[in-house]
PASEBA-1860 file (N, C-alpha, C; in nm, 3 decimals):
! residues 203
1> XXXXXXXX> 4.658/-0.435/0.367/4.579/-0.327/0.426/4.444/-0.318/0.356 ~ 4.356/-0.277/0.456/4.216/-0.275/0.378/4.199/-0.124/0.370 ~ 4.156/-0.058/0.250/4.135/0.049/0.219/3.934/0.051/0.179 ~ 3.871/0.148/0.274/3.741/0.175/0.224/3.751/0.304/0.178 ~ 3.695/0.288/0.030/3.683/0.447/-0.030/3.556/0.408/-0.067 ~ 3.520/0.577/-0.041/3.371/0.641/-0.078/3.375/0.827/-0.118 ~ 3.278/0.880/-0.158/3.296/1.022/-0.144/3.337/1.111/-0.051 ~ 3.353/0.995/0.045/3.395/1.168/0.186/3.543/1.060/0.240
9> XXXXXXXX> 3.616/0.954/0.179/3.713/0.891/0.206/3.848/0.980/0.178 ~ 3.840/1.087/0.061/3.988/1.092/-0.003/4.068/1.012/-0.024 ~ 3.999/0.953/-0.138/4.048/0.798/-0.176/4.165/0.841/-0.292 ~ 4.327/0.722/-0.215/4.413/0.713/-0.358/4.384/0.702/-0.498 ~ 4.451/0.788/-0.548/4.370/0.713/-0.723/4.452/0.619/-0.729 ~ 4.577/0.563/-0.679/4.643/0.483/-0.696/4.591/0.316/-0.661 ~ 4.535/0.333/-0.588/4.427/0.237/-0.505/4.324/0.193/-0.587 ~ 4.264/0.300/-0.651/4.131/0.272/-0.729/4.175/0.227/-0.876
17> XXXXXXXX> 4.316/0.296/-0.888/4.361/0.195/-1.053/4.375/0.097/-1.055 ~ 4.445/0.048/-0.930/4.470/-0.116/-0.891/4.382/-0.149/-0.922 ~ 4.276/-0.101/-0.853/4.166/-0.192/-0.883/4.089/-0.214/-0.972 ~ 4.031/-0.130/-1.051/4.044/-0.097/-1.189/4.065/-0.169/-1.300 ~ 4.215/-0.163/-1.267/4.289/-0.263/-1.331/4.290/-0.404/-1.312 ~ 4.287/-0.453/-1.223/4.262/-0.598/-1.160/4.140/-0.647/-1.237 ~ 4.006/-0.556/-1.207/3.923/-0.634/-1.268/3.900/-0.657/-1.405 ~ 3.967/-0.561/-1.482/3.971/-0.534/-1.602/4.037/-0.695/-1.648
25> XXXXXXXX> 4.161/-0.733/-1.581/4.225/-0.852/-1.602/4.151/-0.970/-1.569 ~ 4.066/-0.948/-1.448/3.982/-1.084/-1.406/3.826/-1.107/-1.482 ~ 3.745/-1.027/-1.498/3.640/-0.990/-1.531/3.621/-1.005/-1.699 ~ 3.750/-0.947/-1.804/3.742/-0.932/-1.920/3.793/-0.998/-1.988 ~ 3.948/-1.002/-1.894/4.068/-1.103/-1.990/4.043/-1.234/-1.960 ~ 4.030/-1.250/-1.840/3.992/-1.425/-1.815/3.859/-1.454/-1.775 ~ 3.694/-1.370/-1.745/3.614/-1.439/-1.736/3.555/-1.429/-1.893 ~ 3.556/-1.331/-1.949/3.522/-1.262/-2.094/3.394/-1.223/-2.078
33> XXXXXXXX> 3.406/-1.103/-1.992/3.268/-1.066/-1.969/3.244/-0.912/-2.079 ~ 3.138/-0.925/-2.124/3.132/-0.760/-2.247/3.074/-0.667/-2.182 ~ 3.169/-0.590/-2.108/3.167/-0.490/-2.018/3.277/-0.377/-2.038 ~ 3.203/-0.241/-2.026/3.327/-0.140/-2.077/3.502/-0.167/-1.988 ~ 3.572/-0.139/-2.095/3.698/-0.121/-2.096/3.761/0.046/-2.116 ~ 3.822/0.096/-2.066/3.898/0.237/-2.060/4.031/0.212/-2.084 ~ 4.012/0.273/-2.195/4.189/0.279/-2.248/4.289/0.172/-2.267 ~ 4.168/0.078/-2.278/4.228/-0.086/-2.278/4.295/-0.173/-2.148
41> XXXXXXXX> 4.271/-0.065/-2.051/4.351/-0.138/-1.945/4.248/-0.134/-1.779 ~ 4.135/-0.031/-1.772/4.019/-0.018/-1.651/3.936/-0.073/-1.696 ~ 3.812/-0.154/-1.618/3.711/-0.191/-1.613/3.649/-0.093/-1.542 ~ 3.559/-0.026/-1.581/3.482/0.071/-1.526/3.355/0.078/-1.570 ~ 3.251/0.114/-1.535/3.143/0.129/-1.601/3.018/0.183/-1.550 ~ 2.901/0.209/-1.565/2.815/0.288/-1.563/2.769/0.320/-1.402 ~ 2.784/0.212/-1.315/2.760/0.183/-1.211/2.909/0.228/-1.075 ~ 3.021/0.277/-1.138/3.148/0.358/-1.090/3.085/0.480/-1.101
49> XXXXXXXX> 2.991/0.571/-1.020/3.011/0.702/-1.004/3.015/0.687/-0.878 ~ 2.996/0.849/-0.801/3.032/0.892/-0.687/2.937/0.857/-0.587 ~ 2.857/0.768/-0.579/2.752/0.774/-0.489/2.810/0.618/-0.437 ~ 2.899/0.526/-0.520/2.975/0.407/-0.501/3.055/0.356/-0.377 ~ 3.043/0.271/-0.372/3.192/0.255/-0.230/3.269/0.160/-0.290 ~ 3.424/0.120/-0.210/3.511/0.022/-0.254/3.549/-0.014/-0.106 ~ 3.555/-0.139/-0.130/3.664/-0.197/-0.017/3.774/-0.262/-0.094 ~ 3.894/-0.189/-0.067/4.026/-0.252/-0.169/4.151/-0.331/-0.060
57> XXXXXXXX> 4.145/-0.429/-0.069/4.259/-0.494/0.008/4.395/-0.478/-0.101 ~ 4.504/-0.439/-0.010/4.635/-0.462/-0.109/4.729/-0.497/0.023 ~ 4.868/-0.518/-0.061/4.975/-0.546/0.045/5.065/-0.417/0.046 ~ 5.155/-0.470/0.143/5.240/-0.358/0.183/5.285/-0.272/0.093 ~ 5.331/-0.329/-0.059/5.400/-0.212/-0.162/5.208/-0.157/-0.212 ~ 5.127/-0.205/-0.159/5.006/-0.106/-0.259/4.963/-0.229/-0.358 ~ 4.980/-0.378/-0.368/4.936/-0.409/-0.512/4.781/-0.411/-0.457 ~ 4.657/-0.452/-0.548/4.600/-0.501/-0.544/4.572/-0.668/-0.496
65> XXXXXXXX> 4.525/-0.683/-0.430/4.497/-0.844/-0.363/4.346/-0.856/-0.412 ~ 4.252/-0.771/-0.344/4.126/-0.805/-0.389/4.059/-0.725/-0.382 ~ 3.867/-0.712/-0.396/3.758/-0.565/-0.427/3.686/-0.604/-0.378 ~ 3.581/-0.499/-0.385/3.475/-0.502/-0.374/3.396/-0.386/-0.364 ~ 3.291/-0.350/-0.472/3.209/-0.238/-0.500/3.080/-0.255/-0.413 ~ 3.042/-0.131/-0.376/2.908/-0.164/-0.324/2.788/-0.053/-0.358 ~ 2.685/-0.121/-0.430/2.602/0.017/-0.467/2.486/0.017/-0.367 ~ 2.455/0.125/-0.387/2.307/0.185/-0.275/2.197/0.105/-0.368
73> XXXXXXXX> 2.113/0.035/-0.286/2.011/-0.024/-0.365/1.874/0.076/-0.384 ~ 1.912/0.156/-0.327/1.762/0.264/-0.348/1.825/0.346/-0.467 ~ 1.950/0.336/-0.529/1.988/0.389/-0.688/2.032/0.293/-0.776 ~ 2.014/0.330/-0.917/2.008/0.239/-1.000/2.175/0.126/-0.936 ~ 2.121/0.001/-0.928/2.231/-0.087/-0.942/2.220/-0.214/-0.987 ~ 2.302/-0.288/-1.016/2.316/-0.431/-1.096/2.216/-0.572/-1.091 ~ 2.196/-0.545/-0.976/1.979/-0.650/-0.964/1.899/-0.563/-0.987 ~ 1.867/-0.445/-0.964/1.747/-0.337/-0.991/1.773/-0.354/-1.182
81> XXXXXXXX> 1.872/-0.271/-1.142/1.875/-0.254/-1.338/1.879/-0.317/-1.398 ~ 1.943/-0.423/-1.365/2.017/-0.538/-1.488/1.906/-0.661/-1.519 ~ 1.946/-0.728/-1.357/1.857/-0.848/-1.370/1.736/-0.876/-1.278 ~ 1.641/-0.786/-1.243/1.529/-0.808/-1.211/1.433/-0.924/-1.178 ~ 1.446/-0.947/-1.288/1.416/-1.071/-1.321/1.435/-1.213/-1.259 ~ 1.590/-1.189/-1.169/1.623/-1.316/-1.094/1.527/-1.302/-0.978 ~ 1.458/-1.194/-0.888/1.405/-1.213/-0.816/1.263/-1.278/-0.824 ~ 1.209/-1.371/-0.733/1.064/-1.436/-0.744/0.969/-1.298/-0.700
89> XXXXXXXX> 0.998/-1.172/-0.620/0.927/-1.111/-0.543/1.017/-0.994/-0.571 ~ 0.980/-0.873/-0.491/1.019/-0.773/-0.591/1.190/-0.761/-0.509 ~ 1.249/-0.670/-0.593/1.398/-0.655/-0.587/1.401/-0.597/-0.399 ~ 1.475/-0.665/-0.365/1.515/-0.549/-0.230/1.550/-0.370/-0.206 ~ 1.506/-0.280/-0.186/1.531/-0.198/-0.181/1.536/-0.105/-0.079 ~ 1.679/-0.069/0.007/1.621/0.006/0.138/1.774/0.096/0.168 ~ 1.746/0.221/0.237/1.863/0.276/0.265/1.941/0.203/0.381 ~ 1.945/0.068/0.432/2.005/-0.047/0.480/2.039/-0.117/0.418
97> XXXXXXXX> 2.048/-0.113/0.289/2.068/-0.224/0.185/2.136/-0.231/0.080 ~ 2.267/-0.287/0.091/2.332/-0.236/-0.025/2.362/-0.350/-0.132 ~ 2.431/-0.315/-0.284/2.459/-0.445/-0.353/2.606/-0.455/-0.351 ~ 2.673/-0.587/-0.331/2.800/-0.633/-0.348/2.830/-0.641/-0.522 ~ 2.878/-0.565/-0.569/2.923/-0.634/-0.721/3.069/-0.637/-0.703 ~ 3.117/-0.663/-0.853/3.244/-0.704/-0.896/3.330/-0.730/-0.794 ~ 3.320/-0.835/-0.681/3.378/-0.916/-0.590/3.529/-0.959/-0.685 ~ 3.656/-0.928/-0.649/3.756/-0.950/-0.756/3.833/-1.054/-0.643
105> XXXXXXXX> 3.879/-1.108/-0.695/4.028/-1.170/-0.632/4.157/-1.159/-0.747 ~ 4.278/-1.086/-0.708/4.405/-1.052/-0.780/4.396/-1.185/-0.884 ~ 4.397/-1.197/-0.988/4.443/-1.314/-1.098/4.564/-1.351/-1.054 ~ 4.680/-1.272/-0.964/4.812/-1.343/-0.973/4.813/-1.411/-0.862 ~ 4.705/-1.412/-0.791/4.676/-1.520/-0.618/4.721/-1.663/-0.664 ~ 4.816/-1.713/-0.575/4.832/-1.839/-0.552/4.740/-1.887/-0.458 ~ 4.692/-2.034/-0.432/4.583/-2.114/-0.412/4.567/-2.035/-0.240 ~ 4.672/-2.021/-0.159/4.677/-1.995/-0.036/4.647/-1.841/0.008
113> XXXXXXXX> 4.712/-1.782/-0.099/4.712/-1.615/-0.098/4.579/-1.587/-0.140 ~ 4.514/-1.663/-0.243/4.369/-1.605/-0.305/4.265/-1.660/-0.193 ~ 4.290/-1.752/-0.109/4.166/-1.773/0.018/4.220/-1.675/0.107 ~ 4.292/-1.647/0.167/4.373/-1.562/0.259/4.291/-1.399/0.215 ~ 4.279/-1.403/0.103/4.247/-1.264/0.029/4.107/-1.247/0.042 ~ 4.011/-1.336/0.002/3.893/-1.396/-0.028/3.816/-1.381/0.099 ~ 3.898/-1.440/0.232/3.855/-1.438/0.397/3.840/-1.243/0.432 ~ 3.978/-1.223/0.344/3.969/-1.096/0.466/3.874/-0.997/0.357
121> XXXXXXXX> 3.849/-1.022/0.230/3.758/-0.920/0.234/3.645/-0.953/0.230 ~ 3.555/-1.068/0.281/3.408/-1.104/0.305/3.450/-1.050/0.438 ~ 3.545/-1.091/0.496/3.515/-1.013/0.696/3.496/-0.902/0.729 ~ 3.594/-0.785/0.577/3.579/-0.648/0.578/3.452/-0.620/0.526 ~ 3.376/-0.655/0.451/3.242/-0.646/0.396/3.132/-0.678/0.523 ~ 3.105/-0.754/0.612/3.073/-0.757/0.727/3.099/-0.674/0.847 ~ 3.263/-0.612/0.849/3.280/-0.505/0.962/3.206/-0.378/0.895 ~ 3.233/-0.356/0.758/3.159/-0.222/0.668/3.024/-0.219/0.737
129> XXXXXXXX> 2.961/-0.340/0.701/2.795/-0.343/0.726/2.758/-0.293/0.882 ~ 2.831/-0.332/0.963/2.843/-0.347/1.128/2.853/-0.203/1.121 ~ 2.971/-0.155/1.073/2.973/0.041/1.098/2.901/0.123/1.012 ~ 2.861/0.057/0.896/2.799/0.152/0.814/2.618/0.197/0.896 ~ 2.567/0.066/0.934/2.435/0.035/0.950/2.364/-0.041/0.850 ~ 2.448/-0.138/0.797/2.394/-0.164/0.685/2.322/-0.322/0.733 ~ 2.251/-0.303/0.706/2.148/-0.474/0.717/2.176/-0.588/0.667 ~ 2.163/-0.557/0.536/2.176/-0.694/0.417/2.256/-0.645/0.311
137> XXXXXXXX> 2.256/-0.675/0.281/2.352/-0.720/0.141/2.261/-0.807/0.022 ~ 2.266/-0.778/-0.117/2.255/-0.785/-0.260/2.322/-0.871/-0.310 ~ 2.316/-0.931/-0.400/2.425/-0.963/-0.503/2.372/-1.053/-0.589 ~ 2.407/-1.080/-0.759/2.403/-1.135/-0.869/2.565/-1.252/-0.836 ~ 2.522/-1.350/-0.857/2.663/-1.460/-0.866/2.605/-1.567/-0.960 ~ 2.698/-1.595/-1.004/2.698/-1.714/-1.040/2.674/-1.841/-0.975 ~ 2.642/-1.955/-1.034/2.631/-2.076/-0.959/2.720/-2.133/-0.866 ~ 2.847/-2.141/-0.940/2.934/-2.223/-0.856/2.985/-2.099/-0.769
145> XXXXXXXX> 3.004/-1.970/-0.753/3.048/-1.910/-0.641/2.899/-1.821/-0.525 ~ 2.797/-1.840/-0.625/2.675/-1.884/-0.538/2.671/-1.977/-0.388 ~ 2.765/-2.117/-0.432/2.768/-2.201/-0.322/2.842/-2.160/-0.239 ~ 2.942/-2.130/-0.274/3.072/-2.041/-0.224/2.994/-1.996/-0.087 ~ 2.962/-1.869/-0.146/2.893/-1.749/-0.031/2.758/-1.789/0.023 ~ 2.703/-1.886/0.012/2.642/-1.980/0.069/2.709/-2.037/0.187 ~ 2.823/-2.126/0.159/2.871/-2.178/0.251/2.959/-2.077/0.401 ~ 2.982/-1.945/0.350/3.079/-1.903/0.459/3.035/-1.882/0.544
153> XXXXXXXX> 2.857/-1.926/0.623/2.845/-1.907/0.755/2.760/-1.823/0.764 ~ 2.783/-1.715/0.744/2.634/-1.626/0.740/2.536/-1.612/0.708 ~ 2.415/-1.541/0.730/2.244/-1.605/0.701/2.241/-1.581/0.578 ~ 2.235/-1.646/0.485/2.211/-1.622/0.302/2.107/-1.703/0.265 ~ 2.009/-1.638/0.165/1.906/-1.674/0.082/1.895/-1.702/-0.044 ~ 1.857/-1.736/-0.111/1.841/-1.703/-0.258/1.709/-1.623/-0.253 ~ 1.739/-1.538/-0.380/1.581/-1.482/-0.372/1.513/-1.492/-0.491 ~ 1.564/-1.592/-0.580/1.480/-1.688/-0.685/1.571/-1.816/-0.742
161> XXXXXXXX> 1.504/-1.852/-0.844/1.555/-1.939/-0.888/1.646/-1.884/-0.967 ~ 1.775/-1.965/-1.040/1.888/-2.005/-1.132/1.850/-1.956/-1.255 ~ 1.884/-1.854/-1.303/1.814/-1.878/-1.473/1.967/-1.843/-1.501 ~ 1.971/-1.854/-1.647/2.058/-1.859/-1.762/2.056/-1.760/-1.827 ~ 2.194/-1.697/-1.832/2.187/-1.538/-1.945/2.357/-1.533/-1.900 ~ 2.334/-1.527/-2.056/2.464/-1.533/-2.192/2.608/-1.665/-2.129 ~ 2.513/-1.762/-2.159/2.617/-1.876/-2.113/2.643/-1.925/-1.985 ~ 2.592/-1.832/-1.875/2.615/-1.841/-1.727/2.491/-1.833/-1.651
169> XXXXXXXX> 2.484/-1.980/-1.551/2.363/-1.974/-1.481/2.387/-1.910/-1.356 ~ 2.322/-1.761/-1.336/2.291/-1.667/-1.239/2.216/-1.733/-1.138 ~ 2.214/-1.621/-1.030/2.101/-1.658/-0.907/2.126/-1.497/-0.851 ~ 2.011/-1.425/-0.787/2.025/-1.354/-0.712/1.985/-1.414/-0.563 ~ 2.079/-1.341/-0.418/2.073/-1.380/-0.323/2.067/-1.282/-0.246 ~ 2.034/-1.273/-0.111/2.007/-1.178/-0.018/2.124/-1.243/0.139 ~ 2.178/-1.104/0.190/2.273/-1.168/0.287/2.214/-1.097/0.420 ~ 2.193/-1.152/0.528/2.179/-1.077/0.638/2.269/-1.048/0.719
177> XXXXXXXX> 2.312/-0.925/0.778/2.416/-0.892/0.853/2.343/-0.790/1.011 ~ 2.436/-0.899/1.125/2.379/-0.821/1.265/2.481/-0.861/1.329 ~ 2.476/-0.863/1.436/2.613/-0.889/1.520/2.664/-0.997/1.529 ~ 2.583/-1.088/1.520/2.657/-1.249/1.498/2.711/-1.270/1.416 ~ 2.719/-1.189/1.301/2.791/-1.245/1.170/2.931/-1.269/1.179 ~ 2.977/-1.191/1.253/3.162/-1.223/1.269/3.158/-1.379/1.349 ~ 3.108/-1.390/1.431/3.108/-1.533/1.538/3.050/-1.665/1.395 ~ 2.951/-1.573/1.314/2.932/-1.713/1.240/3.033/-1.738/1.150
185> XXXXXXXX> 3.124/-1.579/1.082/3.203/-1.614/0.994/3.310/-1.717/1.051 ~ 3.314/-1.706/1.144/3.448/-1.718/1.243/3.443/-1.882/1.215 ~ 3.282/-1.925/1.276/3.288/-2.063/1.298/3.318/-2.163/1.155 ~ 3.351/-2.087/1.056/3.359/-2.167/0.946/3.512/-2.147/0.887 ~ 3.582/-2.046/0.993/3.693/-2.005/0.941/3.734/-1.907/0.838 ~ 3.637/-1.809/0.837/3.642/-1.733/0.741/3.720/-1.557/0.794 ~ 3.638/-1.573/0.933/3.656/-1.440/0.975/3.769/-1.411/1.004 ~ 3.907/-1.307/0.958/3.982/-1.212/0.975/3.963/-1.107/0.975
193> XXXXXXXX> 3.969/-1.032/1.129/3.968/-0.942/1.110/3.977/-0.814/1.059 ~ 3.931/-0.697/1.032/3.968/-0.651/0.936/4.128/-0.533/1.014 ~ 4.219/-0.473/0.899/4.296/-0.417/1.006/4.259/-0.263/0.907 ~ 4.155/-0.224/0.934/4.139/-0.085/0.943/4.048/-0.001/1.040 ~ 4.104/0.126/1.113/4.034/0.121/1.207/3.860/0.171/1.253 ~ 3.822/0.218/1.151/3.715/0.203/1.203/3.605/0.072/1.173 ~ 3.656/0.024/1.129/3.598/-0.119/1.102/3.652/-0.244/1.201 ~ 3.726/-0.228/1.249/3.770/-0.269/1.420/3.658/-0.245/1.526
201> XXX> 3.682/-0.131/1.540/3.571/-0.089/1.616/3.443/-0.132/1.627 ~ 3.399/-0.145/1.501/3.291/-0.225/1.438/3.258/-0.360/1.499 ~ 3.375/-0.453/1.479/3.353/-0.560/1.432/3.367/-0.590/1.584
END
């Protein structure tokens, strides 16, 4: 099930620990990124307040499968604040425009379950954009999953060059989203629908 929480969602906390928790395991324990930890077991941090969204995929008992945060780019978020710098031209900024961070996939995904996971929440991130009004899309990646989201079909840019900071060569990229995007995800095999309903509607 795909769960979107935001401030007017009445979002599970049970939902948001999963997730929480997930990244805390993917992000800290196995990428070793030095980013706050809560109580030794949430990844949370400065950029989790209320103005935030989530798209949380889980399965039927509730686990976590996979995330995805999205900040308003007209408030402080993770290319504005952080890395600036990756852009050649100035940062994107528009109430159409949001940033994708901490993109998670469950650490306990087997090879089939973690693409399966991976598909449906880039498709839910595309139905979001479709109902929200959202244009484009943000995001800081890394190189090798740079190509990644490169490859799934939809109009993607870079919006500078590759630089290097703390061991990992970054890139910031820009995503465009309009109605073709499901037909392009589709053509590469990416697109599953999403099964929540107003993002149906959407899509």
């Amino acid at each position: 099930m795909l769960h979107v929480i935001d401030h007017n969602s009445g979002a599970s906390g049970d939902v948001l620990r999963a997730m929480f928790e997930a990244r805390k395991q993917v992000f800290v324990d196995l990428l070793k990124w030095d980013v706050p930890v809560i109580g030794g077991t949430f990844e949370i941090d400065e950029f989790d307040d209320g103005h935030a969204a989530y798209l949380v995929l889980t399965d039927a008992s509730g686990a976590h499968l996979a995330s995805a945060r999205l900040l308003k780019t007209v408030r402080p978020h993770i290319l504005g604040t952080l890395f600036p710098a990756l852009c050649e031209g100035a940062v994107p900024r528009a109430h159409d425009t949001r940033e994708i961070t901490r993109f998670c996939l469950d650490r306990r995904l087997k090879a089939h379950a973690r693409r399966s996971a991976r598909d449906r929440l880039v498709s839910g991130l595309a139905a979001y954009a479709l109902d929200q009004g959202v244009r484009r899309y943000t995001a800081v990646a890394e190189q090798a999953w740079l190509k990644q989201i490169q490859a799934f079909g939809w109009t993607c840019r870079s919006l500078g060059a590759v630089q290097r900071y703390a061991n990992a060569d970054i890139a910031a990229l820009l995503i465009d989203i309009d109605a073709e995007t499901p037909a392009r995800l589709a053509a590469t095999g990416i697109w599953n629908a999403p099964d929540h309903p107003s993002l149906e509607r959407a899509a």
